[in-house]
ZAMARGU-4260 file (C-alpha; in steps of 0.2 Angstrom, whole numbers, plus 5000, padded with zeros to 4 digits):
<rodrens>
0) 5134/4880/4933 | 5154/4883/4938 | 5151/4901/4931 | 5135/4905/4941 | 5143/4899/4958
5) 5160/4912/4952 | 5148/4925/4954 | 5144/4921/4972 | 5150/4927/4988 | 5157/4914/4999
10) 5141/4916/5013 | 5130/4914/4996 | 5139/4900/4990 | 5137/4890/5005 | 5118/4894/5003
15) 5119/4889/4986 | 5128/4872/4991 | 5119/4866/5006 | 5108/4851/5003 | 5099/4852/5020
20) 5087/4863/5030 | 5093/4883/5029 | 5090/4898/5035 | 5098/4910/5024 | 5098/4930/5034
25) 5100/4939/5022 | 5102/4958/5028 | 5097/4973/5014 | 5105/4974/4996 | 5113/4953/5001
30) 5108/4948/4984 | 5097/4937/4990 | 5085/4936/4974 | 5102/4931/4965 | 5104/4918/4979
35) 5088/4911/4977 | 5089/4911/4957 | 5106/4902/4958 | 5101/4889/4970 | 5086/4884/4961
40) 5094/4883/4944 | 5110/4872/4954 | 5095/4861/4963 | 5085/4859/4945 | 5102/4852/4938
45) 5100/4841/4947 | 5092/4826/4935 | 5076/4821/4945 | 5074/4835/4956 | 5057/4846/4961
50) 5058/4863/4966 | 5045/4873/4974 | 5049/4893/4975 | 5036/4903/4986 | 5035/4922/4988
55) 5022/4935/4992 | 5015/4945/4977 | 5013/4939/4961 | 5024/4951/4953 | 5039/4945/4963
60) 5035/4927/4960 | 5033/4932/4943 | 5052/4936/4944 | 5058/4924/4952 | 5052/4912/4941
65) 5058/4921/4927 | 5076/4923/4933 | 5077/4905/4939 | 5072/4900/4921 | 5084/4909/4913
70) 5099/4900/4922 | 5090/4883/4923 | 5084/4884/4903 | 5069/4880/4898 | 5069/4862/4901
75) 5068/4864/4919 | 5050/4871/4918 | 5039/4856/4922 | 5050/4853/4936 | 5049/4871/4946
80) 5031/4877/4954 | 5032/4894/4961 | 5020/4903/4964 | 5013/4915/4980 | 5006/4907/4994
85) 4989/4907/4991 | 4988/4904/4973 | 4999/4888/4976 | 4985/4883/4991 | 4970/4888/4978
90) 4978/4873/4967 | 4979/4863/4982 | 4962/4864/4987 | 4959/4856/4971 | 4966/4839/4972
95) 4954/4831/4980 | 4936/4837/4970 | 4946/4841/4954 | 4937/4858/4955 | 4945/4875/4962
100) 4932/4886/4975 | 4924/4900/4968 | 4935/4915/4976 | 4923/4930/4982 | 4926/4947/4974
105) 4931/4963/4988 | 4915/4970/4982 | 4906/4953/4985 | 4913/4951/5002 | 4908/4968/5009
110) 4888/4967/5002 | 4892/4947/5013 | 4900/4957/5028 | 4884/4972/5029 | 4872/4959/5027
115) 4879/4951/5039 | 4881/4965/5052 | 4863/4970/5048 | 4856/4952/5052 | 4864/4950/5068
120) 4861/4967/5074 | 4880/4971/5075 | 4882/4993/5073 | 4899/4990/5065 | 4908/4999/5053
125) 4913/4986/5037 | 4929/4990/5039 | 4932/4985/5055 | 4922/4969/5052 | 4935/4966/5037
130) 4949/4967/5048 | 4944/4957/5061 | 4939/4944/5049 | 4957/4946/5041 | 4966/4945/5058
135) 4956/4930/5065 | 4959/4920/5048 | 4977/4920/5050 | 4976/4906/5063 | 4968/4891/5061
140) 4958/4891/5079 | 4941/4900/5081 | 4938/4912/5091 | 4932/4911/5110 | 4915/4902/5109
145) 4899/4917/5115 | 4912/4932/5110 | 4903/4944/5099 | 4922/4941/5088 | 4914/4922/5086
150) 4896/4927/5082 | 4903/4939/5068 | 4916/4923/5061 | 4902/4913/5062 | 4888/4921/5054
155) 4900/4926/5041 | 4905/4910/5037 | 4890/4902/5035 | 4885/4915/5023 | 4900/4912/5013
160) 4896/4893/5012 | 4877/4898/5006 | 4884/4907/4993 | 4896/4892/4987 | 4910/4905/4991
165) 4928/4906/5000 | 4936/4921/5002 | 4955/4925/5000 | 4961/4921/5018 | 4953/4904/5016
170) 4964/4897/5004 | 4981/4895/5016 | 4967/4892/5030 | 4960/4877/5020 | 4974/4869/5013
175) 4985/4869/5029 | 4971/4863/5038 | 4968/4849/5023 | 4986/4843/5026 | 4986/4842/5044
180) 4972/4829/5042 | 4977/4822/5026 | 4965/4826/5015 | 4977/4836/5005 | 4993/4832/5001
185) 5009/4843/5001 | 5017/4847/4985 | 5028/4833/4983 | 5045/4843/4980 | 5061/4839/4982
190) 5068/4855/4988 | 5057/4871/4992 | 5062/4888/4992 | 5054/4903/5003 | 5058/4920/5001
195) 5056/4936/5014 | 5052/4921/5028 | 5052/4936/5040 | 5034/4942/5033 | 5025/4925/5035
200) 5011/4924/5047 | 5008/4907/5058 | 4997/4900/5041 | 5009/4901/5033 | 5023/4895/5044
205) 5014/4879/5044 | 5011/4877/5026 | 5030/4877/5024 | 5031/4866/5039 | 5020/4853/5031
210) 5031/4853/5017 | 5048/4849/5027 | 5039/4838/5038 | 5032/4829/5019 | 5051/4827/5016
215) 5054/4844/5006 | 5073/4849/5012 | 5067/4868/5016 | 5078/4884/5013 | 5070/4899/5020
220) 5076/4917/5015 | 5074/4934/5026 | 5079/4947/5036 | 5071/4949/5053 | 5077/4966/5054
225) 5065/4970/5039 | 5050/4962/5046 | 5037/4977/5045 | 5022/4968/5044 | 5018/4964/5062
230) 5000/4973/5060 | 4996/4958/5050 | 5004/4943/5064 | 5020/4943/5055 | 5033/4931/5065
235) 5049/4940/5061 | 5064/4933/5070 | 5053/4923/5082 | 5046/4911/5066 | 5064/4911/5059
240) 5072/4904/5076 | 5056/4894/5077 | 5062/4885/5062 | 5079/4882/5064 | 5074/4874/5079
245) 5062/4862/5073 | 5069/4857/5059 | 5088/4859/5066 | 5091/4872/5051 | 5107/4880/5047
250) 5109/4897/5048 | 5119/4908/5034 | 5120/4927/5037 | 5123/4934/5021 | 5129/4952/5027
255) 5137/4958/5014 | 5128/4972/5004 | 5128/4977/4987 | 5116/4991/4988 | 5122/5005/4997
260) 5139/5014/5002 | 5147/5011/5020 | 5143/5031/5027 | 5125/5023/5024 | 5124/5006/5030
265) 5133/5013/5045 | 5119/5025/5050 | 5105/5011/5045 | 5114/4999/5058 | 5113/5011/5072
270) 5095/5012/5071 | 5092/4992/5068 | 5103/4989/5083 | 5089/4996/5093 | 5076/4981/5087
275) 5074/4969/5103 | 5070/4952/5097 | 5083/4950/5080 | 5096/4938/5075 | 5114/4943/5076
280) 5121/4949/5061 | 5138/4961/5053 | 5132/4973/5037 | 5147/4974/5026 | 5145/4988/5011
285) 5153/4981/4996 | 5154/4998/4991 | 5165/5003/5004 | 5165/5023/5007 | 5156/5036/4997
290) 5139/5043/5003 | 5135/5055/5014 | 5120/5057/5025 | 5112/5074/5033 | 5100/5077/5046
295) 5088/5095/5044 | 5076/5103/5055 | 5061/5114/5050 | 5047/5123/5056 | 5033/5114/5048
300) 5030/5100/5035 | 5028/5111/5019 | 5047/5120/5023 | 5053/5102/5024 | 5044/5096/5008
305) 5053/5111/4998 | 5070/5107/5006 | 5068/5090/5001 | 5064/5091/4983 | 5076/5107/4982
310) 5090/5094/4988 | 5083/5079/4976 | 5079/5088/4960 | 5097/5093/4956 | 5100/5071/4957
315) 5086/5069/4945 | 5095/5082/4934 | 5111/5071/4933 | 5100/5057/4927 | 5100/5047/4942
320) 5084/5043/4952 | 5079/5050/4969 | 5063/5047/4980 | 5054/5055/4996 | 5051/5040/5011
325) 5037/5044/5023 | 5030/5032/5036 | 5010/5035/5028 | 5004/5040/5011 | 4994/5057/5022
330) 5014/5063/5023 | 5017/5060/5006 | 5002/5076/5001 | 5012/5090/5006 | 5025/5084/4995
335) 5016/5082/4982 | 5007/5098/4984 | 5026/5108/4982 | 5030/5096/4966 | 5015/5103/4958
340) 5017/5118/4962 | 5034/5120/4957 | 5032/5112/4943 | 5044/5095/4947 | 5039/5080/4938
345) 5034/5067/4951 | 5026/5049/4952 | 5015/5043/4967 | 5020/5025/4971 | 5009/5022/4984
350) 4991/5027/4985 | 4979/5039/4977 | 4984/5057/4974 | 4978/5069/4985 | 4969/5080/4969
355) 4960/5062/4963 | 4949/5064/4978 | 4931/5070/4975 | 4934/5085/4986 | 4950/5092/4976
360) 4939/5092/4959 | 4922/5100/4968 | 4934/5115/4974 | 4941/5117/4955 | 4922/5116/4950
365) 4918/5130/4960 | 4933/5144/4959 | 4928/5139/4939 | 4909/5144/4942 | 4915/5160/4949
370) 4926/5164/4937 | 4914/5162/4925 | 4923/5149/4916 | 4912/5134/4918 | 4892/5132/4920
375) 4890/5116/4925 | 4894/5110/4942 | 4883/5117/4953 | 4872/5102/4957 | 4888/5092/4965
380) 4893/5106/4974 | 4874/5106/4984 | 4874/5088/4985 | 4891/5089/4994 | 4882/5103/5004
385) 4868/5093/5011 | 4855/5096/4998 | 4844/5079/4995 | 4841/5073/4979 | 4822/5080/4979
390) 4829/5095/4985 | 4840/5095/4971 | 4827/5091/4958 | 4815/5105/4965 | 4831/5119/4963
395) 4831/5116/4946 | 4814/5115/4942 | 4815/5133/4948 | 4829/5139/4943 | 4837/5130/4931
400) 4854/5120/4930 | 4863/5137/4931 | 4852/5151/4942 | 4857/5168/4940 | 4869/5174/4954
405) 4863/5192/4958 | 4844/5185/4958 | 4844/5180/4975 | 4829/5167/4979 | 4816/5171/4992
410) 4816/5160/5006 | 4798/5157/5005 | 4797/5154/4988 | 4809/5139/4987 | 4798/5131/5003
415) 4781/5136/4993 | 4788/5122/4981 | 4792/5109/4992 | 4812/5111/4995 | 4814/5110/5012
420) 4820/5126/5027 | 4835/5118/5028 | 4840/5115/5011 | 4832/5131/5005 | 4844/5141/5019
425) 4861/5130/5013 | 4855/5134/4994 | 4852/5152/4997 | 4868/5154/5006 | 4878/5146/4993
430) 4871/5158/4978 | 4876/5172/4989 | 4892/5166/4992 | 4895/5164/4974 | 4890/5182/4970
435) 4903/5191/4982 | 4915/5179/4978 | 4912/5181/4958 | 4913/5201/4964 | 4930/5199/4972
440) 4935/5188/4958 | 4933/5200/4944 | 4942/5212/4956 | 4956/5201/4956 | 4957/5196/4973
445) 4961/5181/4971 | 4967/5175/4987 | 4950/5181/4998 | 4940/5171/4985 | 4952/5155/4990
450) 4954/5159/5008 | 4931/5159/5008 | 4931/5144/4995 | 4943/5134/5009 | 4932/5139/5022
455) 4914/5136/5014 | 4921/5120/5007 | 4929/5112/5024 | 4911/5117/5035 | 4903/5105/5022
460) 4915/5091/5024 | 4911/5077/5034 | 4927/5067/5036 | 4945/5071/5040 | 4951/5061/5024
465) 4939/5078/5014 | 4945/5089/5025 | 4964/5086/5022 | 4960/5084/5004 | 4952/5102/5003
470) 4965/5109/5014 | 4980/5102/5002 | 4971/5108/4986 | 4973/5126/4994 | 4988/5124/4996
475) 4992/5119/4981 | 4982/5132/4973 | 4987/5147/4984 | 5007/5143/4978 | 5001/5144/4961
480) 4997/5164/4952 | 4985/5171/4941 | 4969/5169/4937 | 4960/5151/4944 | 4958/5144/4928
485) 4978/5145/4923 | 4980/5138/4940 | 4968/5123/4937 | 4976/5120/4921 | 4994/5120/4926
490) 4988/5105/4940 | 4976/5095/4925 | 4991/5094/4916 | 5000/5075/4916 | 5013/5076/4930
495) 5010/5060/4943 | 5019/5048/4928 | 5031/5033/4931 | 5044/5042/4919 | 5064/5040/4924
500) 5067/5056/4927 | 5054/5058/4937 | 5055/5061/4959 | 5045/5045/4968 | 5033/5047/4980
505) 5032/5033/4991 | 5029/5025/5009 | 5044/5013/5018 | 5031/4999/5018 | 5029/5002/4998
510) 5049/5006/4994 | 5055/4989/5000 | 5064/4978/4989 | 5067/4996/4978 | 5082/5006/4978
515) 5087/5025/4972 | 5103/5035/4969 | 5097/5048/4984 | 5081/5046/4997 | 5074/5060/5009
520) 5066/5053/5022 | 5051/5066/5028 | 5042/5067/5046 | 5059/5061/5056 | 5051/5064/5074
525) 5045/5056/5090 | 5026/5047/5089 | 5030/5049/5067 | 5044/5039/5065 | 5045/5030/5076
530) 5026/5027/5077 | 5020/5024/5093 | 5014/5006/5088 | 5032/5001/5080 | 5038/4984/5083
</rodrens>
């Protein structure tokens, strides 16, 4: 143990040591994972001591519990609980009946939430439903009696409880409300351990609460200056002051980082110093000097892209690793579009590609009916027209799965069957489409054939989401040379791959915790980054 607390700082040593309530603030690249680790391993030598460590995904409590084992040795396995905070309150909420709650699927939740809507005569969309749900479940009250908020939480609940269900947001709900009125009881833990304390919401504020006030001496970890979930009723600095005053905590800044060069840190500190409500702190780079950072304006979003992968690529060349920041996944497409089209290896970190979407893959279906190089397709590209599926059905009793181009149907031959004017005019429209564009195409002209493709495709699409989907595909597309099908192979071909040498794609939300030799951060403007709703 002498060795371990060697390789410690002296603000993480005191961390380490301390035997009573701590807030460690631990600033970017502190080590505070280390901390944590080493403290746990110190506490579990400890001969009859029980440790409670609690994070926020599964993955990073997966880690944790991995790294405090390695120091601790096996041996100190039946004596450490870590978990998240929700699967350690799903084994709560079993003490009492010996049996867990059945957890509702998302999908079962959403069929719940519409059935809901439908019966109470509520003209929601289920999303918002789902976030008001989320949002009124990270507090224990209910909301005002008569609100149509209360009739929505109510209804929804009582379906939940005829289904024999909870969902996910329950658990901490449940549990903390168990140990206010001592039907549950905390873990019995002699020490407990939280990680990224910034992040916690009031539910789960409390649920460590329960545990100091059970007799758990409490060390929480965070930075308030990286509290960016204040959509989801994160507490930030507000809920780590909160706790040093109740529980009359110690706080330990642990400035000192071990990530990034001085030049950097620098430039990050003049931007944090702008936060209102934060705890004063110093950043130190262990580093000292050595990196540079540059600031670059251009006239539109796909000139940034190439500047940024042109600056990045040649790091990935040294075998070092770089990634693109930007404050949405939406700003990540036109990066992505320039990777594929110059060809640079990349992986998307966060959310779905742009060319996984529906859209993309009906406008590559198309250029390759034109070009004569695939004759199937044609009844997605109706449907996503408009056409009915008895609409669709009649088209190809008539015509086949495949109708000749240059035969162009009569009008009143397609209603004499039963199609509809209105899909009759959209199908007749889309053949002839298809037969000048197959005329340009054999011509060669290329670019007309993409420029009508865009336009035909982006009348049909009902949703901004298509739209933007449709409108990066182009641009992919029209990047790219030769003939459709060469261009359609070139993107089908694997290049969105976690590799090493590969450039990440990837928002700020997803890129905490993860560091890169060289970053470019895209879409640096007023109402972007910042966003208007920043906190």
């Amino acid at each position: 143990m002498t060795s371990l607390l060697d390789q410690l700082n002296p603000s993480q040593r005191e961390v380490v040591e301390m035997r009573r309530h701590c807030v460690a603030v631990a600033c970017p690249g502190a080590g505070k994972t280390k901390t944590i680790a080493t403290k746990a391993a110190m506490l579990l030598a400890e001969p009859h001591a029980t440790v409670g460590a609690v994070t926020f995904s599964k993955d990073a409590a997966v880690e944790l519990r991995n790294r405090i084992l390695a120091l601790a040795g096996p041996g100190a396995k039946r004596r450490l609980v870590a978990g998240t905070f929700h699967s350690l309150a799903y084994k709560q909420l079993g003490q009492k009946s010996g049996k867990r709650p059945d957890i509702t699927t998302d999908g079962d939740r959403l069929a719940i939430l519409s059935q809901v809507l439908q019966d109470n005569g509520l003209e929601w969309k289920v999303e918002d439903a789902v976030s008001v749900i989320e949002r009124l479940k990270a507090d224990l009250s209910s909301p005002p009696a008569g609100t149509i908020e209360a009739q929505l939480f109510e209804a929804y609940q009582n379906a939940l409880e005829r289904n024999g269900r909870v969902d996910f947001q329950d658990l901490l709900r449940l549990a903390v409300d168990g140990m206010q009125r001592g039907t549950i009881a905390p873990y019995r833990l002699t020490y407990l351990l939280v990680d990224e304390y910034q992040d916690c919401d009031s539910l789960q504020t409390l649920w460590t609460a329960q545990h100091a006030q059970g007799g758990a001496i409490v060390t929480i970890v965070g930075d308030d200056d990286q509290s960016i979930y204040g959509f989801r009723n994160a507490c930030g600095s507000k809920g780590m002051e909160a706790f040093i005053t109740q529980f009359d905590a110690q706080p330990v800044v642990l400035g000192q980082n071990y990530r990034s060069h001085s030049e950097i840190l620098a430039t990050a500190d003049k931007v944090i110093q702008n936060n209102r409500d934060r705890i004063p702190k110093t950043l130190v780079a262990h580093r000292g000097p050595g990196g540079t950072v540059g600031f670059q304006r251009f006239d539109d979003e796909y000139a940034e892209a190439v500047a940024a992968i042109e600056a990045l690529t040649p790091v990935l060349r040294q075998g070092k690793t770089a990634a693109v920041l930007a404050r949405t996944n939406r700003i990540l497409d036109p990066v992505e579009a320039v990777c594929r089209s110059h060809g640079v290896k990349y992986y998307r970190a966060a959310g779905r590609s742009i060319l996984d979407r529906p859209e993309a893959a009906l406008m590559g279906s198309l250029l390759e009916l034109i070009q004569k190089t695939k004759a199937t397709g044609l009844d997605s590209l109706l449907g996503y027209a408009g056409l009915r599926s008895h609409d669709l059905q009649l088209v190809h009793e008539k015509s086949g799965p495949m109708p000749q181009f240059d035969d162009q149907p009569k009008k009143k031959d397609l209603v004499a069957i039963g199609i509809s004017e209105d899909a009759a005019d959209k199908y007749r429209d889309l053949i002839k489409k298809l037969s000048e564009w197959r005329s340009l195409c054999e011509r060669q002209f290329f670019s007309l054939v993409l420029d009508g493709v865009r336009e035909c495709m982006l009348q049909w699409a009902m949703k901004d989401q298509g739209k933007r989907a449709i409108n990066t595909t182009y641009d992919i597309l029209s990047r790219l040379n030769g003939p459709f099908s060469d261009r359609l192979e070139f993107l089908r071909r694997a290049n969105n791959e976690p590799t090493p040498d590969a450039l990440v794609l990837t928002t700020m939300h997803a890129s905490k915790g993860r560091e890169w030799s060289a970053v470019g951060v895209i879409r640096a403007e007023e109402t972007v980054i910042p966003d208007d709703g920043s906190t």
